[in-house]
C-alpha positions in Angstrom: 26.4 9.5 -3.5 24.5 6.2 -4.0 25.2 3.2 -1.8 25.2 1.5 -5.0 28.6 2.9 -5.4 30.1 1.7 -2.4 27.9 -1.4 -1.9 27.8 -2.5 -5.6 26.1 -6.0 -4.1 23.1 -3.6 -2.9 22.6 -3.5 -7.0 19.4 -4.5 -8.9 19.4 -3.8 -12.5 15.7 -3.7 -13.4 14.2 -5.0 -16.5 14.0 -2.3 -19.2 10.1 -2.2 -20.2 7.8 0.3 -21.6 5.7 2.4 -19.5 2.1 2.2 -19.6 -0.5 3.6 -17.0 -3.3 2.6 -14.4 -5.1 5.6 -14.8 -2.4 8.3 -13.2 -0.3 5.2 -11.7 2.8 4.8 -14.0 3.7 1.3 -14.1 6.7 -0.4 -15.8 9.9 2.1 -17.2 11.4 4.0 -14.2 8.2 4.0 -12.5 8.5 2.9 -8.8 7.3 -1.2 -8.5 3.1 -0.5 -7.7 2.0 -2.5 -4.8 -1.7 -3.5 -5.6 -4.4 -6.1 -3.7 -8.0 -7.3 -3.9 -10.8 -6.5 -2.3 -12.8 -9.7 -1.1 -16.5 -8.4 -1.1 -19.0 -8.3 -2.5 -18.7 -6.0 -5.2 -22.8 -5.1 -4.9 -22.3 -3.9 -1.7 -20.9 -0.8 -2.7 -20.5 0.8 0.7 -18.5 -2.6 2.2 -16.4 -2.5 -1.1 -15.4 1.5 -0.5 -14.7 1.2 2.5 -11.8 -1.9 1.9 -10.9 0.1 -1.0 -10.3 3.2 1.1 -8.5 0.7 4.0 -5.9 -0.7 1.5 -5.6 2.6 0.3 -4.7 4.3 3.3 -2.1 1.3 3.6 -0.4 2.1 0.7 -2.3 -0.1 -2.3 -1.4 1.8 -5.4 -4.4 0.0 -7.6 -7.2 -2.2 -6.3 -8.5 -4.3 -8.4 -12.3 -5.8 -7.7 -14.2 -8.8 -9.3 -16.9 -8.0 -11.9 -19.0 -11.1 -12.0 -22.4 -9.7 -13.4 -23.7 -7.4 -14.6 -25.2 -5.4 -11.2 -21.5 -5.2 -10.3 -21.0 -3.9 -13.2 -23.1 -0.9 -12.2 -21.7 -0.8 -8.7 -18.8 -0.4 -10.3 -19.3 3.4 -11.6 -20.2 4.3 -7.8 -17.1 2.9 -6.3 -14.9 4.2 -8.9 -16.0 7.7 -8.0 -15.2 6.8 -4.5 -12.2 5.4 -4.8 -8.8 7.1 -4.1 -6.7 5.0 -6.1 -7.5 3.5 -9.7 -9.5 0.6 -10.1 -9.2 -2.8 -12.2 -11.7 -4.6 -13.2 -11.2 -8.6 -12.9 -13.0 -10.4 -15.7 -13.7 -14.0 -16.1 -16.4 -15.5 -18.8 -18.2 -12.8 -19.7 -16.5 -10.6 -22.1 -19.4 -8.0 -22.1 -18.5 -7.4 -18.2 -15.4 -6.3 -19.6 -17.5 -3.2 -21.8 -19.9 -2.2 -18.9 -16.5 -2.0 -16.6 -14.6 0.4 -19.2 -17.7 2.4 -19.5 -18.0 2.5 -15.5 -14.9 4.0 -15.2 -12.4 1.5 -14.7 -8.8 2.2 -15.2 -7.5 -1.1 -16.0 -9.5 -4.2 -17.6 -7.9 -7.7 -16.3 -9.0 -9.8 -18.5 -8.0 -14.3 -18.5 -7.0 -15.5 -21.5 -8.5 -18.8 -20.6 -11.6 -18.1 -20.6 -12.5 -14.9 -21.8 -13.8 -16.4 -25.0 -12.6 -16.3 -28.8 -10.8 -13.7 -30.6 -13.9 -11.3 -31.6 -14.9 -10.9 -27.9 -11.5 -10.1 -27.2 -11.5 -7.2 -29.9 -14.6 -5.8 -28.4 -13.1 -5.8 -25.0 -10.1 -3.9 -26.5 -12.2 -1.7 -28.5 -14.1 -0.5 -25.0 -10.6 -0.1 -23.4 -9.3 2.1 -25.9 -12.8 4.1 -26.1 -12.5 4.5 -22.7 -8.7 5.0 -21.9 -8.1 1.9 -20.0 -5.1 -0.3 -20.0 -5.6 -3.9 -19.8 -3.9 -6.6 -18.5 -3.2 -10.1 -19.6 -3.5 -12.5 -16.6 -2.1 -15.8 -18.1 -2.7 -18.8 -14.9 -2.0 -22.2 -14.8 -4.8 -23.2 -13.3 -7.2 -21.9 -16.6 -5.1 -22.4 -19.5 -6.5 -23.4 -22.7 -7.6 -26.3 -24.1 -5.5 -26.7 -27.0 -2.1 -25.4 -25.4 -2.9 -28.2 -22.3 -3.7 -30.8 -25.5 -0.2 -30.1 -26.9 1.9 -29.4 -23.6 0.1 -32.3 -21.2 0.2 -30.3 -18.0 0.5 -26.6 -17.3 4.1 -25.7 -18.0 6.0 -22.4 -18.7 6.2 -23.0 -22.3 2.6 -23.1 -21.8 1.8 -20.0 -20.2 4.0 -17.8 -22.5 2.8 -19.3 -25.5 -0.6 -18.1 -23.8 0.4 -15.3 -23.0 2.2 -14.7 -26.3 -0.8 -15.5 -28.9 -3.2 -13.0 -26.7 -0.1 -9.9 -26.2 -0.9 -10.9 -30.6 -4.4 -9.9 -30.5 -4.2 -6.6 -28.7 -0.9 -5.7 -30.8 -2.3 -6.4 -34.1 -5.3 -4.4 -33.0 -2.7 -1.6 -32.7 -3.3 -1.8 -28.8 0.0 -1.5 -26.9 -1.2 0.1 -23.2 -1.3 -3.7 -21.8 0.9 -5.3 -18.9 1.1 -9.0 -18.5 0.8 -11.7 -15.9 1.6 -15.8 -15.9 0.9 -16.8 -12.2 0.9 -19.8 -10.8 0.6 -21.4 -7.2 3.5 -23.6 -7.5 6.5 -21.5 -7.5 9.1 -22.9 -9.9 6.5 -22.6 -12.4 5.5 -19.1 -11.5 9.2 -18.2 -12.0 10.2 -20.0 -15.1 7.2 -18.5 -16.6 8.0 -15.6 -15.5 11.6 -15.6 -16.3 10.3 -16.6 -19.9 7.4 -14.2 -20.7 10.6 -11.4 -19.9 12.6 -12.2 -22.2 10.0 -12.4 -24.9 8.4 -8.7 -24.4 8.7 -5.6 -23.5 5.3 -5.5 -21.8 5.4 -4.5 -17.7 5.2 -7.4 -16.0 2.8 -8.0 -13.2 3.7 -10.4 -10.4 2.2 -12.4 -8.4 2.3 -16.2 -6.8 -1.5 -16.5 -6.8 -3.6 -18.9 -4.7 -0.5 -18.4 -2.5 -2.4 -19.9 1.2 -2.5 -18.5 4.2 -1.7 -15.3 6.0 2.0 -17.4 7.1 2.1 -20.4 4.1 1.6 -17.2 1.6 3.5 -15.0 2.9 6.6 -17.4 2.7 5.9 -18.3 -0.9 5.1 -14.9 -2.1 8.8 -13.7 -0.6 10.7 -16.4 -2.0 8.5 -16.5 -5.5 8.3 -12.5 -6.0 11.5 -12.1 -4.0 13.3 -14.6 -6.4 12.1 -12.1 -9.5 12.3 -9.0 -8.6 16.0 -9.7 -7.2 16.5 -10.5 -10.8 15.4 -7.1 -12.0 11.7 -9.0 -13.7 8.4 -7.2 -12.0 6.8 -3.7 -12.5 4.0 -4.0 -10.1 2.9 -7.4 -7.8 -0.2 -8.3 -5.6 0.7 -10.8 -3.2 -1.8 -13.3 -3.3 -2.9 -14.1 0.6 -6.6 -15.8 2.2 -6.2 -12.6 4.7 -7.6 -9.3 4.9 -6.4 -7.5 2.0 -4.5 -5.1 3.9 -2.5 -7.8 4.9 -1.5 -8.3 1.0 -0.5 -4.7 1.1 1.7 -5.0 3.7 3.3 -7.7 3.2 3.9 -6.5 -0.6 5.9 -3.5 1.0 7.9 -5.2 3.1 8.9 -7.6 0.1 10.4 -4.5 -1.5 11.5 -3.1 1.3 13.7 -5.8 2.3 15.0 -5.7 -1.6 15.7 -1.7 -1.5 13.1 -1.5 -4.0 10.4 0.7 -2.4 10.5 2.4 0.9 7.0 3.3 3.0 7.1 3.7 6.8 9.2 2.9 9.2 11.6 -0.3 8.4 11.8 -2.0 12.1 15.1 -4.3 12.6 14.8 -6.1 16.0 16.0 -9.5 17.5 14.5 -13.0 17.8 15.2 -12.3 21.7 17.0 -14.6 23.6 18.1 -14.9 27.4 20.4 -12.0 27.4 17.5 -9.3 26.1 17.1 -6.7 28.6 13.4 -6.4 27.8 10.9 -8.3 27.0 12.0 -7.7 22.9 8.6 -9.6 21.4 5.9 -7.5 22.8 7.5 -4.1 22.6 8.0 -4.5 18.7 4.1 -5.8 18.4 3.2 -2.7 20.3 5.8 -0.1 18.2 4.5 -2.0 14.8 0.8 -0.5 15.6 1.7 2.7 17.3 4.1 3.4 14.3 1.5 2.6 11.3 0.7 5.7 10.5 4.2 6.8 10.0 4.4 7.3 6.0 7.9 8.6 5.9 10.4 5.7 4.9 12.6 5.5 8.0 14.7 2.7 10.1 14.3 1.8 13.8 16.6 -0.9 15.5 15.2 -2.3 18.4 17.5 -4.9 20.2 17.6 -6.6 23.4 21.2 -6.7 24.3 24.5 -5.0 23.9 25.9 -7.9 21.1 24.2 -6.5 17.9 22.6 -3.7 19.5 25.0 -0.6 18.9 26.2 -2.0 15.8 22.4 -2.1 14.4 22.1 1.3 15.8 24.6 2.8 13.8 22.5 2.0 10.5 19.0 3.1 11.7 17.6 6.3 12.2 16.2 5.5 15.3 17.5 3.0 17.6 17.0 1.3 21.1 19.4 -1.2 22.6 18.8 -3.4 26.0 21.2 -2.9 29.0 21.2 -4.2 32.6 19.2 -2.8 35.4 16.2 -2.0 33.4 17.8 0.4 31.1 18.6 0.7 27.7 20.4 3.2 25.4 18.4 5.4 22.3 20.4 6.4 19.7 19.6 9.0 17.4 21.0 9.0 13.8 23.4 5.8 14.9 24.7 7.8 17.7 24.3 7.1 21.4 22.2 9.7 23.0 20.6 9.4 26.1 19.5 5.8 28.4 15.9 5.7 29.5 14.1 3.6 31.3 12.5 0.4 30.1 8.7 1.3 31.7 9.6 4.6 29.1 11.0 2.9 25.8 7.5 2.6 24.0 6.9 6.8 24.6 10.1 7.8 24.0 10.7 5.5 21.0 7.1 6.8 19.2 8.1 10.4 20.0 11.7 9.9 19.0 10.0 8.2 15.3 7.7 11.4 15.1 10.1 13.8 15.3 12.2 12.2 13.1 9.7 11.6 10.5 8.7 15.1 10.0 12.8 16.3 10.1 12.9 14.0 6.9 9.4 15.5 5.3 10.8 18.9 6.1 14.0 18.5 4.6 12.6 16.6 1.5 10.0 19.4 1.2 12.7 22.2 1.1 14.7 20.0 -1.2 11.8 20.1 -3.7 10.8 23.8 -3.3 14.3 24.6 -4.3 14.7 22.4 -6.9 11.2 24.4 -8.5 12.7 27.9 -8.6 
């Protein structure tokens, strides 16, 4: 039974878009929300550019998308497509004809800004190549590049703004019978990210793309990203999101999971609940989590492990987790296994046991989900 039954307040109701694709990546429908990033080299050097592809990759990116300024990145492209284990956009700014030489390279998805792409005849070109080449596009409205007549008439970027941006160019590609597009109308301040937002879904049916761009920091973006992104997709609006972060684009990736995560909208690897710490922990609560986060990353499986320093929350967060390890006196503490209590260890021993305990309970769930689908094949 779902838990949406018994815990209606769990409940998201996801905007009903249509479904395009990112080369085999659904996105928008009942697809699953795609987490995507950036990668922040230089696009010539091909081998640098692989190897963040394959990083963010291997840390659960759906789609990467890479910056085509020239046209000798435009070439790198083709090589880093046929490298690449997940599909490709290609970011275009200024140059429309960077737009062609990426759809012919291979590119899955052309991301082209409104703003400055140029006039309506470049635009059709662009969409010509896309359909020539079966790539979907995508619309990246941004306050910080509208256009000059829409700022002449509005004043200041504003959400009227953006959608009406957004809504003239969604024109072009429809009327050139051109439908596999997604949309984006980012912003760095957040209430204007979201009203856009809120505004742009309620005037199509495209997939929404989400993101709070020029967010900051590893920390400063972080925060705004979850309470921008977290704001929208509670709301049901968001088919796939990048979270926009100065940080190793890794970083973006994860913190884009644990977004959904904490929303019940996507589940990747294990989900760790563990205290603040305080006076009464039993351990030192801090380090061991910093030391389970890396020694659990390349857990896959979508799994909970409560780790807690004393016996006030302890047991109760046990009983929810898969995993669990609760603080005690005389340095020990008590594991539980599927919310039960199962055996006490000691403390110099909770970083082993805890891993192997994860392990084996990781690949009980990919065995049973594995059965599960062979069965459901005959």
């Amino acid at each position: 039974m779902s838990l949406h039954a018994v815990r209606p307040w769990r409940h998201i109701e996801r905007r009903k878009s249509r479904q395009i694709h990112v080369g085999p990546v659904a996105v928008g429908g009942d697809a699953p929300i795609s987490v995507q990033t950036m990668t922040n080299t230089v696009t010539t050097d091909i081998r640098a550019t692989i190897e963040q592809v394959q990083r963010a990759a291997e840390a659960g990116a759906d789609i990467v998308r890479i910056s085509i300024p020239d046209e000798a990145s435009s070439k790198a492209l083709k090589e880093i497509v046929a490298e690449s284990p997940v599909p490709i956009v290609a970011d275009i700014h200024f140059h429309y004809r960077r737009g062609i030489e990426a759809a012919e390279a291979g590119a899955a998805c052309l991301r082209i800004n409104p703003g400055n792409i140029g006039d309506e005849k470049r635009v059709r070109e662009v969409i010509k190549a896309a359909r020539d080449h079966g790539c979907s596009m995508r619309i990246g409205v941004n306050a910080g590049s509208l256009e000059k007549h829409l700022l002449d008439k509005y004043g200041e970027p504003c959400p009227e703004a953006m959608v009406e941006s957004a809504l003239d160019h969604i024109r072009i590609l429809e009327d050139n019978d051109f439908f596999e597009f997604k949309i984006s109308v980012k912003a760095s301040d957040v209430f204007l990210a979201a009203a856009a937002y809120q505004g742009i879904a309620e005037a199509t049916d495209a997939p929404i793309h989400l993101g709070i761009t020029e967010a900051g920091g590893f920390v400063s973006g972080t925060i705004k990203s979850a309470v921008g992104l977290g704001n929208l997709l509670w709301s049901g609006i968001g088919d796939t999101i990048r979270v926009s972060l100065s940080a190793d684009p890794v970083e973006e990736v994860k913190v884009g999971y644990e977004i959904l995560k904490s929303l019940g909208l996507r589940h990747r690897g294990v989900n760790i609940i563990s205290c603040p710490s305080c006076a009464r922990q039993g351990f030192d609560v801090i380090s061991t989590v910093a030391e389970l986060e890396k020694r659990l990353e390349h857990i896959k499986t979508p799994m909970s492990l409560s780790i807690i320093g004393c016996v006030v929350n302890g047991p109760g967060e046990a009983l929810m987790t898969d995993v669990g390890f609760t603080g005690g006196g005389a340095g020990h503490g008590m594991v539980y296994l599927a919310g039960k209590q199962d055996h006490r260890i000691a403390n110099e021993e909770m970083i082993e046991r805890i891993v192997a305990e994860v392990e084996k309970k990781a690949a009980e769930i990919d065995a049973a989900r594995a059965a599960s689908e062979a069965e459901a094949a005959e």
